[in-house]
KEVEXSE-747678 format. One record per residue (C-alpha): residue number from 1; chain; x, y, z. Coordinates in Angstrom, 3 decimals, decimal comma, always signed. Layout:
REC lumba lovo        x        y        z
REC   NUM    A        X        Y        Z
...
# end
This chain:
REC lumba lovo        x        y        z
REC     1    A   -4,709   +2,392   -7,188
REC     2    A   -3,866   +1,606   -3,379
REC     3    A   -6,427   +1,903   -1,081
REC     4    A   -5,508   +3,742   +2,315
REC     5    A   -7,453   +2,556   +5,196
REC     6    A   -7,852   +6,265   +7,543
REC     7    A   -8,300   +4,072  +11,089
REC     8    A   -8,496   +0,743  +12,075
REC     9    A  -11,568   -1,078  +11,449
REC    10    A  -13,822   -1,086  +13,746
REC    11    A  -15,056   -4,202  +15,413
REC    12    A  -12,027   -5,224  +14,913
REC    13    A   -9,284   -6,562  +17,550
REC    14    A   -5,460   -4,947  +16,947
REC    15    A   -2,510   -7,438  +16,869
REC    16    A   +0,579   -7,244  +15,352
REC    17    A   -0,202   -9,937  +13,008
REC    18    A   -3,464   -8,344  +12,072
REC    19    A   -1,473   -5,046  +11,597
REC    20    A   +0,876   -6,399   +9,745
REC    21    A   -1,159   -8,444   +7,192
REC    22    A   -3,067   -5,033   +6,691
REC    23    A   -0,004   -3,357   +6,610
REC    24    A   +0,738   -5,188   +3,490
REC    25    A   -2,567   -5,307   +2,105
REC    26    A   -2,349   -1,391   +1,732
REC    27    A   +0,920   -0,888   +0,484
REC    28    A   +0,269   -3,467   -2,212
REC    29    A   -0,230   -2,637   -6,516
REC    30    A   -1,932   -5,416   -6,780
REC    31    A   -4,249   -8,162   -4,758
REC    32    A   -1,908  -10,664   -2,409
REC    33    A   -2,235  -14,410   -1,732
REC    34    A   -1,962  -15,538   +1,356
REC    35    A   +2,118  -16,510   +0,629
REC    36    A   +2,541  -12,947   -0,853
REC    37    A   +1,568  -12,183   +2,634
REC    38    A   +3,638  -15,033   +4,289
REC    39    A   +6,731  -13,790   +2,084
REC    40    A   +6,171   -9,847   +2,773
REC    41    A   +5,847  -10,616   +6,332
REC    42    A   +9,014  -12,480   +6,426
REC    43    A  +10,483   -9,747   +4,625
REC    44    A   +9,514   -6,896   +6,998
REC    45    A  +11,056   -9,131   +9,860
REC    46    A   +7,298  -10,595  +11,146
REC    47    A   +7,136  -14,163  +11,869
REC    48    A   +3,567  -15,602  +11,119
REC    49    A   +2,873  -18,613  +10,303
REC    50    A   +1,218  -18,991   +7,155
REC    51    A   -2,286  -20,960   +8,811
REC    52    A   -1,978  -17,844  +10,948
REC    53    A   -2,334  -15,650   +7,627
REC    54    A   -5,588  -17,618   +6,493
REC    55    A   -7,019  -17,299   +9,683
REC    56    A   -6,623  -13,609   +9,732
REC    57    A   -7,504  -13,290   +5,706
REC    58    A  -10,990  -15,496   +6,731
REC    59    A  -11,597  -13,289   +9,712
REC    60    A  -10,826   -9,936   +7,655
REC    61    A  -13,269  -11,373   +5,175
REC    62    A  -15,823  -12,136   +7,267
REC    63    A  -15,685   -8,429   +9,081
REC    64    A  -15,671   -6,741   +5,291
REC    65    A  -12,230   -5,800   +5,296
REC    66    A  -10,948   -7,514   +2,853
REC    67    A  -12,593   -8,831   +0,052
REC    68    A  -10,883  -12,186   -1,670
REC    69    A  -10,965  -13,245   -5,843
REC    70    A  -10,305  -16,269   -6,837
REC    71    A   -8,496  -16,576  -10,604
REC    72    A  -10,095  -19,346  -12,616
REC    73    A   -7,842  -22,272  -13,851
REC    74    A   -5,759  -21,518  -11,053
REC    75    A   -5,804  -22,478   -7,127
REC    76    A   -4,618  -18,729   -6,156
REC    77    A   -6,764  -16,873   -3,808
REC    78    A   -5,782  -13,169   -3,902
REC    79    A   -6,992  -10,990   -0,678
REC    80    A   -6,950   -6,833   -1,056
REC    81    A   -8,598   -4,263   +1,021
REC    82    A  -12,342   -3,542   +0,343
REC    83    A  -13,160   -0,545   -2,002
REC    84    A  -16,448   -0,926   -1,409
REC    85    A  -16,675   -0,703   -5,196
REC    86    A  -17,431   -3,679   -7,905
REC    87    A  -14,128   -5,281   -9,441
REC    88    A  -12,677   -6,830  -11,864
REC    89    A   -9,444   -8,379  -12,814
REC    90    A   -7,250   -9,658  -16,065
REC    91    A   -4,206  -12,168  -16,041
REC    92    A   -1,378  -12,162  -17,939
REC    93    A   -1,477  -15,746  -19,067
REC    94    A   +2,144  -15,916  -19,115
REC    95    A   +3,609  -14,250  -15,400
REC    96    A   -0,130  -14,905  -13,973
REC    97    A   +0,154  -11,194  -12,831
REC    98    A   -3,049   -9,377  -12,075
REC    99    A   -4,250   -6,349  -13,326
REC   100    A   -7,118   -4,406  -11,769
REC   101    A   -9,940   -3,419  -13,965
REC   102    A  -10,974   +0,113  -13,591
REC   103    A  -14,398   -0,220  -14,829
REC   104    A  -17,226   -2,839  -15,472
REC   105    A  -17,727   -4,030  -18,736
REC   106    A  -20,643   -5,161  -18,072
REC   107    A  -22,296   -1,657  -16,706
REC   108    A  -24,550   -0,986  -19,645
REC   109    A  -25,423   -5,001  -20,769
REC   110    A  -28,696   -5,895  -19,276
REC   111    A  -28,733   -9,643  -19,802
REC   112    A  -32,132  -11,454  -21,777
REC   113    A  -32,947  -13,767  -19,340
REC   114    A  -35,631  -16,046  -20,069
REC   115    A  -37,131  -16,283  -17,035
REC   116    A  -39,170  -12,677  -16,483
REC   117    A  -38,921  -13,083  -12,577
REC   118    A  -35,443  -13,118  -12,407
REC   119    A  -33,093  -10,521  -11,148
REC   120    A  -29,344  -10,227  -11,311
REC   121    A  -27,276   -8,997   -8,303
REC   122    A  -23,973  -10,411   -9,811
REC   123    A  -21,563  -11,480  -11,899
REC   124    A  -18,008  -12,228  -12,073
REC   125    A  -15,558  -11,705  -15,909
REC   126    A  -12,416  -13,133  -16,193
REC   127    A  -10,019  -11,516  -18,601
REC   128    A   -7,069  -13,264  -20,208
REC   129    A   -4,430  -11,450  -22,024
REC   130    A   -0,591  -10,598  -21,610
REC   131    A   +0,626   -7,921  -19,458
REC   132    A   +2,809   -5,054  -20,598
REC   133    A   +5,865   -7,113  -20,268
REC   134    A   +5,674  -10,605  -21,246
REC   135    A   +3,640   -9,291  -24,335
REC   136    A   +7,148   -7,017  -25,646
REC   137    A   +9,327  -10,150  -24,614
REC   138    A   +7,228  -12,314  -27,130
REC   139    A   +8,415  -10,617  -29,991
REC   140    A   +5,381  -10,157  -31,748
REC   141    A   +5,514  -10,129  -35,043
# end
């Protein structure tokens, strides 16, 4: 599900590259990297420079409007717009695609932690698997 920003965010200066990079953010299925970004930008006819694209992505970050996920046993960083809500993510181990998890499996696990004094305010699952399309093209059987 896209998320629609309704205005720009506040505290937040307007550029075109800024625009653009959110621009692309919300019209996106799926969370970007930064040369998702670079390539969609190039694209759409908008030259930025891809350190200009991390600089924007850190900034966006730091001012909550984008929140980034990092994919384990990989170097990709993927950026999307903030939800506000708790996510989750599974790869398709063959095309690397990423598919957004739509609830928490982890909402009714309390975990037995040892230490009594301890409270959890996070955690992060990584689900493997193969997407819709590389798992028909295996030929199961």
């Amino acid at each position: 599900m896209k998320t629609k920003m309704r205005d720009w965010p506040a505290g937040v200066k307007k550029t075109r590259q800024r625009q653009t990079v959110l621009t692309l953010l919300e019209q996106a299925e799926a969370p970007l990297s930064a040369a998702d970004l670079f390539a969609g930008a190039a694209a759409a006819g908008r030259e930025i420079s891809l350190s200009t694209i991390y600089r924007i992505l850190e900034y966006m970050e730091k001012k909550g409007v984008v929140t980034k996920a990092e994919v384990a046993g990989s170097e990709r960083v993927l950026y999307e717009l903030n939800s506000f809500r708790h996510k989750h993510y599974a790869v398709c181990v063959i095309c690397r695609r990423i598919i957004s998890v739509d609830n928490c499996p982890m909402e009714n696990f309390i975990p037995n932690i040892a230490e009594t004094d301890f409270r959890v305010t996070g955690h992060n699952i990584e689900i493997y698997g193969y997407c819709r399309d590389c798992d028909g093209s295996r030929g199961r059987g």
